[in-house]
VEXPAKE-720429 format. One line per 2 residues: number of its first residue (from 0); their letters; for each residue x, y, z of N, C-alpha, C. Coordinates in nm, 2 decimals, m for minus. Example, Ala and Ser with C-alpha at 12.3 -4.5 7.8 and 13.67 -1.06 7.14 Angstrom:
REM residues 2
0 = AS = 1.32 m0.57 0.78 1.23 m0.45 0.78 1.32 m0.33 0.78 | 1.28 m0.22 0.71 1.37 m0.11 0.71 1.29 0.00 0.79;
This chain:
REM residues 191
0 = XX = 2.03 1.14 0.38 1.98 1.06 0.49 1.84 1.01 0.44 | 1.80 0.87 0.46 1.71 0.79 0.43 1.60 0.82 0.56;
2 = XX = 1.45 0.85 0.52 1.39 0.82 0.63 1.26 0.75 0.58 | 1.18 0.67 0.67 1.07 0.54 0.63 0.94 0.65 0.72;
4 = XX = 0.85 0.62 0.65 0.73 0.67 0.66 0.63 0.63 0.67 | 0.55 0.59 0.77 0.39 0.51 0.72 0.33 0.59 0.73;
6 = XX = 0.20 0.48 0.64 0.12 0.53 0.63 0.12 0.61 0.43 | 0.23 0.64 0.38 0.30 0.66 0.26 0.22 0.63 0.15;
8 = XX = 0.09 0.58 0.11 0.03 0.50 0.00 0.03 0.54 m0.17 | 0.02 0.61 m0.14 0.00 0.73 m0.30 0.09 0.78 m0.33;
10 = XX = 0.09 0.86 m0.46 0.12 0.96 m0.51 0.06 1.08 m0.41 | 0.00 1.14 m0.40 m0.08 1.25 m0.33 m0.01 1.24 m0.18;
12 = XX = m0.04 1.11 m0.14 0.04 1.12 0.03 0.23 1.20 m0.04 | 0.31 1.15 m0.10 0.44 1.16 m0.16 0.42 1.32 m0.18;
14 = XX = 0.31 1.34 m0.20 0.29 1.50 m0.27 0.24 1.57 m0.10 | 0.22 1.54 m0.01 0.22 1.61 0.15 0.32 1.60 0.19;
16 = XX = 0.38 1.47 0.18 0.49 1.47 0.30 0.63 1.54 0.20 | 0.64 1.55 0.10 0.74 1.67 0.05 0.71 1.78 0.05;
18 = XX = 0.59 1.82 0.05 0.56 1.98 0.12 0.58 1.99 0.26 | 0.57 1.91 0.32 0.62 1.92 0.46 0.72 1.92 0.50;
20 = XX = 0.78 1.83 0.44 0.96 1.84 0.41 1.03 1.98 0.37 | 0.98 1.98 0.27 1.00 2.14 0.19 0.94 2.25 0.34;
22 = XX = 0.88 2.27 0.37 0.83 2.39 0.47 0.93 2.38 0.59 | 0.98 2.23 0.67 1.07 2.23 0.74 1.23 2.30 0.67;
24 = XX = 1.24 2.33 0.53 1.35 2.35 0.52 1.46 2.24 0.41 | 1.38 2.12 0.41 1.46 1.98 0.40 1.48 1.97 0.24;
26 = XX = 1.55 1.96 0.12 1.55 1.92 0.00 1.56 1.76 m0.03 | 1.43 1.69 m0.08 1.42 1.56 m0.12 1.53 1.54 m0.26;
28 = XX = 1.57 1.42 m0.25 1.65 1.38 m0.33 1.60 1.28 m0.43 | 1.54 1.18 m0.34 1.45 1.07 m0.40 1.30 1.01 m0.28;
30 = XX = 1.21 1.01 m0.38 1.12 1.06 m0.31 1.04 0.88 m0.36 | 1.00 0.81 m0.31 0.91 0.68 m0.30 0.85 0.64 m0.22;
32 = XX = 0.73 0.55 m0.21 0.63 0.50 m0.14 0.68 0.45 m0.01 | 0.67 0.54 0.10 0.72 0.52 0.22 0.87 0.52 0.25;
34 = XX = 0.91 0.60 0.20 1.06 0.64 0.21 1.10 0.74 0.09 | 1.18 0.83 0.17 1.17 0.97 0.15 1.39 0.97 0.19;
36 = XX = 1.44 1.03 0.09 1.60 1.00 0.11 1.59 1.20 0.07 | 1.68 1.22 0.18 1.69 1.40 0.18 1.84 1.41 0.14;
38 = XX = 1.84 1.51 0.06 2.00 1.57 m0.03 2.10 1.60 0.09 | 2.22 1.52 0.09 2.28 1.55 0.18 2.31 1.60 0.31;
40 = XX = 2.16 1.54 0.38 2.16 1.57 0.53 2.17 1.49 0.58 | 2.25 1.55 0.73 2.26 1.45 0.87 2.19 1.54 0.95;
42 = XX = 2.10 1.46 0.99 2.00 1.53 1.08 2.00 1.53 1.24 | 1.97 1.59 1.32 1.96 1.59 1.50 1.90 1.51 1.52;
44 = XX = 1.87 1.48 1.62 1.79 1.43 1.71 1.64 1.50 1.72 | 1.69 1.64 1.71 1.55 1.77 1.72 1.50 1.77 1.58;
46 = XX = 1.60 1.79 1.48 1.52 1.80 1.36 1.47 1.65 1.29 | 1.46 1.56 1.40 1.41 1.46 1.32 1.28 1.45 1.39;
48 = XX = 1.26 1.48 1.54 1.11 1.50 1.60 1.00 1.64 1.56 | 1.11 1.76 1.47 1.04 1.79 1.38 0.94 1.76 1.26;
50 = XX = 1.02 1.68 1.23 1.02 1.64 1.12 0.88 1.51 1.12 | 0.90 1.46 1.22 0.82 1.33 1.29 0.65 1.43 1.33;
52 = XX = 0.67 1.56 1.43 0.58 1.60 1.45 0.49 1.67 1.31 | 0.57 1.68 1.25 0.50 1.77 1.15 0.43 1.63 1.03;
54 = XX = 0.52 1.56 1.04 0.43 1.49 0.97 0.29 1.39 1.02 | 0.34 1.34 1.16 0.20 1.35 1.21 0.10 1.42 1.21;
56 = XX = 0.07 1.58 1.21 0.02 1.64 1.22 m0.07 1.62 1.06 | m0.02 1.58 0.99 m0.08 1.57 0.84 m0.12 1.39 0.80;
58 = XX = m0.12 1.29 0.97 m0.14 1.17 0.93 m0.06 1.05 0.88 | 0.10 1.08 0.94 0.17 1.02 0.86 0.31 0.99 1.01;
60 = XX = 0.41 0.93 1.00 0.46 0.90 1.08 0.61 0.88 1.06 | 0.72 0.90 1.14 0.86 0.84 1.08 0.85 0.70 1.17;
62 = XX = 0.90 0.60 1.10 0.92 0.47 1.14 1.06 0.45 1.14 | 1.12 0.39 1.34 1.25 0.40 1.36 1.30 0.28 1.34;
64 = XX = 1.21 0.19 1.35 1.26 0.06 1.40 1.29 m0.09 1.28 | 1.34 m0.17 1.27 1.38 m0.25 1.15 1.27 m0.30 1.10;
66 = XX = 1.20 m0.39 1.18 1.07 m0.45 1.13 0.95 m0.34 1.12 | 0.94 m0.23 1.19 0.83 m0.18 1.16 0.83 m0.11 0.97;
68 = XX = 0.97 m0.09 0.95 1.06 m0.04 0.80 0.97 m0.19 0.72 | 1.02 m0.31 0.77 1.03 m0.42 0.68 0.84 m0.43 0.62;
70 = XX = 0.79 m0.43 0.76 0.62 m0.46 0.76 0.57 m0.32 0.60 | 0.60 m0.18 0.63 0.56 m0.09 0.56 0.63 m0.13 0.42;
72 = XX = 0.73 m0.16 0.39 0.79 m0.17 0.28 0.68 m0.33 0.21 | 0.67 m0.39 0.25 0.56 m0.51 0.21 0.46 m0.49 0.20;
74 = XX = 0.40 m0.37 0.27 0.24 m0.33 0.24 0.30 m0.22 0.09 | 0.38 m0.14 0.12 0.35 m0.04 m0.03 0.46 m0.15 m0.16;
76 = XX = 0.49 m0.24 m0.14 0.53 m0.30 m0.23 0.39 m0.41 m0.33 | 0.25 m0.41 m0.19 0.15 m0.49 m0.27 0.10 m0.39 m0.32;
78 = XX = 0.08 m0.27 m0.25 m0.03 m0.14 m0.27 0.02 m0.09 m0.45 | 0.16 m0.10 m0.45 0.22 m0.10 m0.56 0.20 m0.17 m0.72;
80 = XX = 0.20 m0.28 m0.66 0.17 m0.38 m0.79 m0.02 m0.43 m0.80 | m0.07 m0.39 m0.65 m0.18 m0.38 m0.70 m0.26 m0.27 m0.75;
82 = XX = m0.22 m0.14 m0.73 m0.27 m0.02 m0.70 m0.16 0.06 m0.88 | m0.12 0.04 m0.89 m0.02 0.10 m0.97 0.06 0.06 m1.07;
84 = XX = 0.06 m0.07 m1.07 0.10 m0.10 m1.21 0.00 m0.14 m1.31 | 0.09 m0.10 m1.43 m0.05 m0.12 m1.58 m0.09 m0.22 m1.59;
86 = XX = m0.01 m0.35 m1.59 m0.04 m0.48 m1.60 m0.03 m0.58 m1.48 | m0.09 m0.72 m1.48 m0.09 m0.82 m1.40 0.07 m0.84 m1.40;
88 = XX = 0.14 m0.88 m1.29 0.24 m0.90 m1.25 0.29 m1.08 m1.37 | 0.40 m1.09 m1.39 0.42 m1.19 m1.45 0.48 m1.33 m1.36;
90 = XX = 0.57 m1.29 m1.24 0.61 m1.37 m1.11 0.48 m1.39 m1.05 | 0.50 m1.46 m0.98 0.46 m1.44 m0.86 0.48 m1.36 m0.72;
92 = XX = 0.35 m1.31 m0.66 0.36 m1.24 m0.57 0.47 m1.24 m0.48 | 0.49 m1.36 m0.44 0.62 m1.39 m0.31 0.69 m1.38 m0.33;
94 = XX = 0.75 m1.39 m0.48 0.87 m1.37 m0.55 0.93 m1.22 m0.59 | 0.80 m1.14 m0.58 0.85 m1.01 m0.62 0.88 m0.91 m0.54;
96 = XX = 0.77 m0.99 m0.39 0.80 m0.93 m0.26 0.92 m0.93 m0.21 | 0.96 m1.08 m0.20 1.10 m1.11 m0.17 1.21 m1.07 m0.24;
98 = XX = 1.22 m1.02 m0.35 1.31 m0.94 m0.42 1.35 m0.81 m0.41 | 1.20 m0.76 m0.43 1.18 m0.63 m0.32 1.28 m0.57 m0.21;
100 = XX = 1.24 m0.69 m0.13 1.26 m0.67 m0.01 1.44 m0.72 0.02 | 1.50 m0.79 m0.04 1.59 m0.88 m0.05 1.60 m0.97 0.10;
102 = XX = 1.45 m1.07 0.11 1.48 m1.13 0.25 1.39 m1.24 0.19 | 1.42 m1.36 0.24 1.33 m1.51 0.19 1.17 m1.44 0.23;
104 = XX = 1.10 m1.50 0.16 0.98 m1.50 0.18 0.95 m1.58 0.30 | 0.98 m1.66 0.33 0.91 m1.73 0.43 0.94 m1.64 0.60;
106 = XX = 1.07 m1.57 0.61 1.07 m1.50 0.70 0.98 m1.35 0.73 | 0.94 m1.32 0.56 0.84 m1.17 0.56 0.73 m1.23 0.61;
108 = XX = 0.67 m1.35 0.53 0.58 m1.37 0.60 0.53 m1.40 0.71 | 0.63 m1.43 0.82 0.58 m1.50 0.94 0.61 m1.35 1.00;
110 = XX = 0.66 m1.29 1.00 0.67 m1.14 1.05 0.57 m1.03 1.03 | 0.52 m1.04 0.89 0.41 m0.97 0.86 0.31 m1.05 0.97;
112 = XX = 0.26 m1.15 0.97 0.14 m1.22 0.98 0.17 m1.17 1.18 | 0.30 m1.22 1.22 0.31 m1.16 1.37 0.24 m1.04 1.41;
114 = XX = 0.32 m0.93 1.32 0.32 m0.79 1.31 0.16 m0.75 1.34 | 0.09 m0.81 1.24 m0.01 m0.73 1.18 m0.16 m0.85 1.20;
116 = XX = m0.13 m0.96 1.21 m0.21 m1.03 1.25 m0.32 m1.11 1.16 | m0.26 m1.07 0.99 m0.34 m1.09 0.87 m0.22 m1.18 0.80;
118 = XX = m0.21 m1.24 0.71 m0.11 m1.30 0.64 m0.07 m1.24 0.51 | 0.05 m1.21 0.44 0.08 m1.10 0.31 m0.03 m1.17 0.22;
120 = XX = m0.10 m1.25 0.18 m0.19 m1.34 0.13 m0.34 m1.26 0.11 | m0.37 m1.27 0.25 m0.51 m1.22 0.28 m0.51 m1.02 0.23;
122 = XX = m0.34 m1.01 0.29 m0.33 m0.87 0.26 m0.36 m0.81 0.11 | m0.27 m0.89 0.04 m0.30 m0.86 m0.09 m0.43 m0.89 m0.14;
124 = XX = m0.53 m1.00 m0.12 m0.63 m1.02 m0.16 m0.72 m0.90 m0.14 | m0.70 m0.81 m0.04 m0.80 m0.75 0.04 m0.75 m0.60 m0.03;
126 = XX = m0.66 m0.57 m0.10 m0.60 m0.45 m0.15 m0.66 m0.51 m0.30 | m0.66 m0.56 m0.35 m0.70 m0.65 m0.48 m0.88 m0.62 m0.47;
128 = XX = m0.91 m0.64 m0.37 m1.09 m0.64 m0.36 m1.14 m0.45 m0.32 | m1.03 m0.39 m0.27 m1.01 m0.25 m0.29 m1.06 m0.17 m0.43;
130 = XX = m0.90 m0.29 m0.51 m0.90 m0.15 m0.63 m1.00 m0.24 m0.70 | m1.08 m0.33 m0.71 m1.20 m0.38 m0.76 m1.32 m0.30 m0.77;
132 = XX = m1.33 m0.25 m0.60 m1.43 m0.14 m0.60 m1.40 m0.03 m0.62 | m1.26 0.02 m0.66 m1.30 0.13 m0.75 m1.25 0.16 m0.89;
134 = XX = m1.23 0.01 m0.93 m1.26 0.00 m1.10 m1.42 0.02 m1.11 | m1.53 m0.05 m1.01 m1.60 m0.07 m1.03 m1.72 0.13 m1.02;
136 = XX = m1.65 0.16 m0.91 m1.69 0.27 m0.92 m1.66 0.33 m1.00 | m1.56 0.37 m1.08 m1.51 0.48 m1.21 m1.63 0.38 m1.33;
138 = XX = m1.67 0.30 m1.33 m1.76 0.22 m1.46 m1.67 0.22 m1.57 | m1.53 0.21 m1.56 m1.48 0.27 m1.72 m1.49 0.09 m1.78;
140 = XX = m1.46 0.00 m1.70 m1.41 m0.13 m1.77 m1.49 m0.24 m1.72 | m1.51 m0.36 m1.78 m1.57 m0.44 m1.83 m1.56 m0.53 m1.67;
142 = XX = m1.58 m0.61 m1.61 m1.61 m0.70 m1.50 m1.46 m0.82 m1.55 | m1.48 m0.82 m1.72 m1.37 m0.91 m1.75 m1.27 m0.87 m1.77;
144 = XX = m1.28 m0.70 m1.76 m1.14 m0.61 m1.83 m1.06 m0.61 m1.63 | m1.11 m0.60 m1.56 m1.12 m0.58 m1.38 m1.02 m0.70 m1.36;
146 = XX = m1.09 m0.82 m1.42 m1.05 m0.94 m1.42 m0.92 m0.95 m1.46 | m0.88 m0.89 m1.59 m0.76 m0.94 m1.65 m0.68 m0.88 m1.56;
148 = XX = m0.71 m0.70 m1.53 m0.61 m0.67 m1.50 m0.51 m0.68 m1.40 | m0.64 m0.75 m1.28 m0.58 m0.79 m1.17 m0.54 m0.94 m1.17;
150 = XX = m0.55 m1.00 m1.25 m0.47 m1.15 m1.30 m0.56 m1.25 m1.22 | m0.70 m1.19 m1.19 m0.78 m1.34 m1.18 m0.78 m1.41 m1.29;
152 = XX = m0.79 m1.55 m1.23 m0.81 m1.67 m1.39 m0.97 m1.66 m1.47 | m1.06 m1.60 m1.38 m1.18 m1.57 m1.39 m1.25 m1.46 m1.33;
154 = XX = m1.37 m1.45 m1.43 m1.43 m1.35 m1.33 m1.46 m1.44 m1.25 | m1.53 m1.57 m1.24 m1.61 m1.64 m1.12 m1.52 m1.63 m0.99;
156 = XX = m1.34 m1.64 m1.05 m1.29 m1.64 m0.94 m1.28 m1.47 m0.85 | m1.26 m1.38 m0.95 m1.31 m1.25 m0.90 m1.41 m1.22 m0.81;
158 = XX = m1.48 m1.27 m0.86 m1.67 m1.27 m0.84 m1.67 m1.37 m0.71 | m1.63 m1.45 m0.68 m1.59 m1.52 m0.54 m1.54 m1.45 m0.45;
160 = XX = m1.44 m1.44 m0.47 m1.35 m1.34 m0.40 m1.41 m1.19 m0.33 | m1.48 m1.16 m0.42 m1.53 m1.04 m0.36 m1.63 m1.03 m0.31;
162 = XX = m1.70 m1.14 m0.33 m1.85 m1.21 m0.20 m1.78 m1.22 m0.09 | m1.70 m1.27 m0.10 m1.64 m1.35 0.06 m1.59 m1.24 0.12;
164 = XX = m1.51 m1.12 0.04 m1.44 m1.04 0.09 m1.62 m0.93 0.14 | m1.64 m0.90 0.09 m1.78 m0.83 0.11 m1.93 m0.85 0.17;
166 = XX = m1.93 m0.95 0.12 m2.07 m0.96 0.14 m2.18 m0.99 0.04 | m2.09 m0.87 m0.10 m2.19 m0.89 m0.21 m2.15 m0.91 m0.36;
168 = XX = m2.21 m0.94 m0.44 m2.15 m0.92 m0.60 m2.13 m0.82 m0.59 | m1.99 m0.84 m0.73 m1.93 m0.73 m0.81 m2.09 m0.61 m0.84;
170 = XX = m2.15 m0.72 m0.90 m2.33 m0.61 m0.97 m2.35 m0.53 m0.86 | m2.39 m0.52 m0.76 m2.46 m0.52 m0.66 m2.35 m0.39 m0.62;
172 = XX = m2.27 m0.44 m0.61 m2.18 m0.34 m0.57 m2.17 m0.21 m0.62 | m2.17 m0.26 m0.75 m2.17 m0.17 m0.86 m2.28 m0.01 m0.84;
174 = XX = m2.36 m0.09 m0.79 m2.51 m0.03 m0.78 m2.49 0.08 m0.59 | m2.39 0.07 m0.50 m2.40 0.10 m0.40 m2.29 0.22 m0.42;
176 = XX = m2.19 0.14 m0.43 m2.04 0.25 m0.52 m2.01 0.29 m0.36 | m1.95 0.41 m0.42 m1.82 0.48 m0.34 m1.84 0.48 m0.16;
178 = XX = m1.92 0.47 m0.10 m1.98 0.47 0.06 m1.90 0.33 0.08 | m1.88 0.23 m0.02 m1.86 0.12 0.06 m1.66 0.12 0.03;
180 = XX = m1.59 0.18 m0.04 m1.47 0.21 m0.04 m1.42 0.25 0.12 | m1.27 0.19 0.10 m1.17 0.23 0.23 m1.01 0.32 0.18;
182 = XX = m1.00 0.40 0.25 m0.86 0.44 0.23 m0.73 0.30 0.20 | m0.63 0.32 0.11 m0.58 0.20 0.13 m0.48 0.19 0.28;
184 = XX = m0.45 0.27 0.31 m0.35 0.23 0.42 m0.45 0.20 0.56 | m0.58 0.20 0.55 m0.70 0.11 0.63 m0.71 m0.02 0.58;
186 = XX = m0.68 m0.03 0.47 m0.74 m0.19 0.44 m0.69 m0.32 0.53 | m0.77 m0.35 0.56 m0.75 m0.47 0.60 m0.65 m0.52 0.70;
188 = XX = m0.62 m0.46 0.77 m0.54 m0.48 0.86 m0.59 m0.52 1.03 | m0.66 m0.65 1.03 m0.76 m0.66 1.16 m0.64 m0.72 1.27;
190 = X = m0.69 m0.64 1.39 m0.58 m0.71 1.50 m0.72 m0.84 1.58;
């Protein structure tokens, strides 16, 4: 049995909610970023508000409904390619979403943007200016190495981007660090 989870962002969240799984009893099968598939179970009605309560209790939630599945699967699919892969993507974003997802892009996005009140655009920008600030916090890479990885055409355009998103330069930032970081499953999501 397949079940969808927000709030899901990490590795580490993946590493609670199968200990929680595991303490209910439950054997994970396949285990990914907001969806969690258990070995051969058909589950109650009770053991799924179990299952629902206990993971609440740790910050996390079962998602019943089709679009609220679709919305979460489009956030950990950016959180993904921005958060987690080694290199800049070679498609395009909407392209990779929509494949992802197997649904046109034009319908994710009018649904995300409904849903949630931001556009997958703004979303991703704002997960993008995330893991910026905490390339920039770790100090390991270069303002230009930040740049490549996240497939700006520039730093200037970087360095734009993350005024507007912020307030202040990359530098500047640099100099304030970790106080000004957000959880990712906070980012940016303004109603």
């Amino acid at each position: 049995m397949k079940l969808y989870i927000k709030n899901m962002v990490c590795d580490r969240c993946k590493m609670v909610v199968e200990s929680e799984l595991q303490k209910l009893g439950h054997q994970v099968a396949v285990l990914g970023l907001g969806e969690v598939e258990l070995q051969n179970e058909q589950l109650s009605k009770d053991e799924i508000q179990k299952i629902d309560d206990s993971l609440r209790a740790v910050g996390f939630e079962l998602i019943d409904d089709k679009k609220t599945r679709i919305i979460e699967k489009i956030k950990n699919t950016v959180i993904d390619l921005v958060h987690h892969a080694e290199h800049p993507p070679v498609h395009k974003h909407s392209d990779i979403i929509s494949t992802a997802l197997n649904y046109e892009y034009s319908y994710l996005s009018k649904l995300f943007s409904e849903v949630e009140g931001i556009t997958i655009e703004h979303y991703i920008i704002n997960q993008k200016i995330e893991r910026v600030k905490e390339l920039l916090v770790y100090d390991e890479l270069s303002l230009t190495q930040i740049a490549d990885a996240l497939g700006y055409s520039s730093i200037a355009h970087l360095s734009a981007q993350f005024k507007k998103a912020t307030g202040l330069p990359p530098s500047h930032f640099k100099n304030i660090g970790e106080q000004q970081r957000k959880a990712l499953d906070k980012v940016a999501i303004k109603k």
